[in-house]
C-alpha positions, 0 to 999 in steps of 0.5 A: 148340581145341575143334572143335563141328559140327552143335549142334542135331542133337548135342543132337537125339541126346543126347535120343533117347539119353536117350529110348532108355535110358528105354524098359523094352526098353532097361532090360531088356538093361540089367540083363543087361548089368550082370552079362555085356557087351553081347555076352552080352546082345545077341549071343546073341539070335537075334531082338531083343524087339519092344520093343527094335525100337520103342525103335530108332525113338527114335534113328534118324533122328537118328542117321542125320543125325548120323553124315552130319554126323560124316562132313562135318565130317571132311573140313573138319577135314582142311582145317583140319589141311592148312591149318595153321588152329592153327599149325605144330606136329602137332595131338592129336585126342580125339572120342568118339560122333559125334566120333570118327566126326569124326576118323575120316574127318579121317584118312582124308582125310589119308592120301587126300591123302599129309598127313603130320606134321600129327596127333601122336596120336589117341584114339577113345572109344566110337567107331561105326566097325566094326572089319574095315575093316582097310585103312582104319585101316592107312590113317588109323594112316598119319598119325598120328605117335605114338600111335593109342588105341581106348578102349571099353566092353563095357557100351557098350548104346546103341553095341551096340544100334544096330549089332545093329539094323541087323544090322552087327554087334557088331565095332565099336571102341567095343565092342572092340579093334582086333586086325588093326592092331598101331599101334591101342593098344586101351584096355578103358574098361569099368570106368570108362565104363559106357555111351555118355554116360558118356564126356563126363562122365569124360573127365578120367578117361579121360585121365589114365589114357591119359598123356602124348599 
């Protein structure tokens, strides 16, 4: 199955993606990456360029919209999931940006409600949830019957931009491993995915790499 929620507003952000990779700012804290990782080039700024400030406005308000999508459409796939909408075996789920955000909150909703069995394994790619909410991903690894995959890219500018924005930070699992949860099988995608819309277009890759799910 392959589960599709808020078109428009997806395709709304892969233009202010676009856009933002675009502006000279971005292209800037680009090249820096090439050579070090979004850490270097981001965590050691005290203050962010100006430029960089101005080119956020580009993806804001579309990822703002996206991400209060994401959460939603979470909770009605664990509805699906409880309903046994794809029949009765465990189900695999794979997301990536927003999508992962998708499964996220599938999980978490799973485990609010003690709904076990249902998700076999699942894989997290590029994924814009923090990596200190130790609890919660105790709470949704709970559900998953197999393997639990945090895949990530240190090169991921797009991800690492908008969490240093917004002062959150940079301990975000599409930038790094997931450390505090021995279940989370933390994979460094770096040398294949070298940026946030890079996922989509190796994903085959990704997943031949990761194995049998």
């Amino acid at each position: 199955f392959h589960l599709t929620f808020e078109p428009e507003e997806l395709v709304a952000l892969g233009n202010a993606f676009e856009s933002f990779l675009a502006t000279e700012a971005v292209r800037m804290v680009s090249a820096q990456v090439i050579s070090q990782t979004v850490f270097a080039a981001l965590a050691s700024a005290l203050v962010l360029p100006f430029g960089l400030l101005r080119a956020g406005d580009l993806i804001d308000n579309s990822w703002a919209v996206a991400m209060d999508r994401a959460r939603k459409a979470g909770y009605v796939l664990a509805d699906i999931l409880i309903e046994r909408v794809q029949g009765n075996r465990p189900t695999t789920l794979v997301g990536y940006s927003t999508g992962a955000v998708v499964i996220w909150e599938c999980l978490l909703e799973l485990a609010k409600r003690k709904e076990h069995g249902l998700v076999n394994s699942v894989v997290l790619l590029g994924a814009p949830i923090k990596t200190d909410q130790t609890e919660k991903w105790k709470a949704a690894s709970s559900v998953v019957s197999n393997r639990f995959v945090n895949g990530y890219s240190k090169k991921d500018v797009v991800l690492g931009s908008i969490f240093r924005m917004h002062a959150l930070g940079l301990d975000v699992a599409g930038l790094q491993a997931v450390e505090a949860v021995p279940r989370i099988e933390n994979v460094d995608l770096t040398d294949i995915v070298g940026g946030h819309l890079e996922y989509r277009e190796n994903l085959n890759m990704v997943i031949s790499l990761l194995g049998t799910l």
